[in-house]
N, C-alpha and C positions, 0 to 999 in steps of 0.2 A: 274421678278420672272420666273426661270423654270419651266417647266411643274408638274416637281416634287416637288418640293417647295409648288405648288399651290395645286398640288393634298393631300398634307402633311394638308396643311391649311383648303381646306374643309374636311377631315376626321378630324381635331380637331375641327371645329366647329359642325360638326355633333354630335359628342361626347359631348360637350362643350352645345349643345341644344343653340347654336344660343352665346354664350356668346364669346368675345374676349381675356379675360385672366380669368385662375382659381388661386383662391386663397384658399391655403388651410393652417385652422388655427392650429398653432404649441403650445403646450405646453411644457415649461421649465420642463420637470422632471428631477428628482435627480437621477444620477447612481445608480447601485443598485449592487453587486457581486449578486448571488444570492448564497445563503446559505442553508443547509441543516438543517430543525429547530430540529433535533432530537438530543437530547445528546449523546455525544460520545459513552457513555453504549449501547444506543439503537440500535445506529449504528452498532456497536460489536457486538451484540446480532442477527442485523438481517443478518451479514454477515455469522456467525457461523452458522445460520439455515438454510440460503441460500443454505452451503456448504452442510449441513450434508443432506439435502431432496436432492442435486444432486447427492454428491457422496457416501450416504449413508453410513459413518463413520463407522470401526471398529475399535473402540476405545470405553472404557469402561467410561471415563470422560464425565461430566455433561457439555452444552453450557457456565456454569458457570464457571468450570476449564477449559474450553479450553478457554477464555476468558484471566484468568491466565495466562496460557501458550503463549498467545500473546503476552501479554502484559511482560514476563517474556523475550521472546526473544526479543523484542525494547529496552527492557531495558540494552541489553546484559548479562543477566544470561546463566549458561551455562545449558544443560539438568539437570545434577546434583542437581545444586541448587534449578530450577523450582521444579522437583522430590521430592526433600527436601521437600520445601513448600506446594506442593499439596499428599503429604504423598502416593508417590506412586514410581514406579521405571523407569530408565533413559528410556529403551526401551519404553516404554509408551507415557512419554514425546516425545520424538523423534518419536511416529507412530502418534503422536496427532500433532506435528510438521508438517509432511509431511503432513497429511489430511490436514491442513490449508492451505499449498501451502508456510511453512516458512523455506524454505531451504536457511542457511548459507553459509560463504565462506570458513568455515572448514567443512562441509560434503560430499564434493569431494574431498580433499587432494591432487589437480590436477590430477588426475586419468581422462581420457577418457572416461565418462558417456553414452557416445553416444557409443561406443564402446560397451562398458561391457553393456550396455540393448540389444542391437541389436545384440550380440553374442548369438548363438544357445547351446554353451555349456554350462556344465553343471557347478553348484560353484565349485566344485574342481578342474576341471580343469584349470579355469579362476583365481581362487587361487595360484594356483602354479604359471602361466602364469605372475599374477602381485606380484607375492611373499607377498601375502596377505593371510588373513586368510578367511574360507569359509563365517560365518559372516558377513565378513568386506563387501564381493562380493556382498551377501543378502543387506546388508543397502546402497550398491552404486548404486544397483537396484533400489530398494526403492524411493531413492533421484531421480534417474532417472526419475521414474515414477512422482514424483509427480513435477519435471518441465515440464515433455509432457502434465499433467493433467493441469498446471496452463498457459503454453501458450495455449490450445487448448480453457481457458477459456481467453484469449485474459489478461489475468496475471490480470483480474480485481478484485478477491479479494484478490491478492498482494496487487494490488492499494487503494484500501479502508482501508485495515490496515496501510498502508503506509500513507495515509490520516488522519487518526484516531492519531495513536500509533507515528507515526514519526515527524508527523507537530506539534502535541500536545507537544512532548520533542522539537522540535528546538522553539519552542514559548516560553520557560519556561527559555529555554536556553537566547533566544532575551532579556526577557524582566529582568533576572538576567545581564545581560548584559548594559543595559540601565540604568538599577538599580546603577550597579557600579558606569558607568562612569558618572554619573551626581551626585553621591557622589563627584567621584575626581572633574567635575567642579566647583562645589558648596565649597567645602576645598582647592582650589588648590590657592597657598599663603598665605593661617593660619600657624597662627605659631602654631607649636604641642609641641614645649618644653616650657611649662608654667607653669610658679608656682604658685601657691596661697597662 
C-alpha cells in the first residue's frame, strides 16, 4: 500500500469508528413522476392570479373569463369567436390575450417586433414606413410588449398553460388515438358484409 492509500484507509476507519466495511440498507421504492395534485381549474386559476398581482391586468374580464380566453386560444378559436362567447369585443379579447402572455403566429404577420418597439417614432410614422395602419402599429407594440414581459418571466406562465391547456388536448388526442386503432386491431379480418 502507498502512503496514500493507507492514509485513505485510516481516515475511513476513523469515520467508520473502528469498523472495516459499511453497510448501508437500501429500499426497493417505486418511481414516482411527481405530479401536481391540483386540478387543471386550479392550476389555471392560480396562474391567472399569479399574473394579475404581477402585472396587474388592465382588462375588465373576471379570473373566470380570462380562464375562457385561454382555454379559447389552445383550442384554436380566433379572437372573434372567444368574443362571441364571452359576450364582449375582439380588442378586449386580444388585450386579455397579451396580459396572459398568449401571443399567436398570426399577431406579427412577420413584421420586425423588435424593430417597431424599440423605434422612437411616432405610430404614423412607422405606419406609413410599414404601409400599415396606425392601429395595426399599436397592436404590433402591444404583442411586442407582451413577449419582452413573458421572456423577462423566464415564458413560465407560457409554460403552465402549455402544461395545463396543451398536454391536456394532446392526451385526448393519444388516447382517441388508441381508442381507434385497437378498434381496427380487435375487427381487423371480420367480415363486415354480412347478412342476417
Amino acid at each position: 500500500m502507498n502512503d496514500k492509500t493507507e492514509e485513505l484507509r485510516d481516515i475511513f476507519t476513523d469515520v467508520t469508528d473502528g469498523e472495516e466495511t459499511v453497510t448501508e440498507s437500501q429500499e426497493n421504492t417505486r418511481g414516482s413522476l411527481d405530479r401536481d395534485e391540483r386540478s387543471d381549474e386550479e392550476r389555471l386559476e392560480s396562474v391567472v392570479q399569479q399574473m394579475r398581482e404581477r402585472y396587474g391586468f388592465d382588462v375588465s374580464l373576471s379570473d373566470d373569463e380570462l380562464i375562457e380566453v385561454a382555454r379559447g386560444f389552445y383550442d384554436g378559436d380566433s379572437d372573434a369567436d372567444i368574443a362571441a362567447d364571452l359576450d364582449v369585443d375582439e380588442e378586449t379579447v386580444f388585450e386579455a390575450r397579451m396580459s396572459l402572455h398568449l401571443v399567436g403566429e398570426d399577431d406579427a404577420d412577420e413584421v420586425d417586433l423588435a424593430a417597431i418597439r424599440d423605434r422612437e417614432e411616432d405610430d404614423a410614422t412607422l405606419a406609413d414606413e410599414y404601409d400599415v395602419s396606425e392601429p395595426q402599429i399599436r397592436r404590433y407594440r402591444r404583442v411586442a410588449a407582451a413577449e419582452d414581459e413573458s421572456r423577462a418571466a423566464n415564458d413560465r406562465y407560457r409554460d403552465e398553460f402549455d402544461s395545463v391547456l396543451a398536454d391536456a388536448d394532446l392526451s385526448e388526442r393519444m388516447t382517441t388515438d388508441v381508442r381507434e386503432d385497437g378498434l381496427e386491431d380487435a375487427t381487423e379480418g371480420m367480415e363486415t358484409d354480412v347478412e342476417f
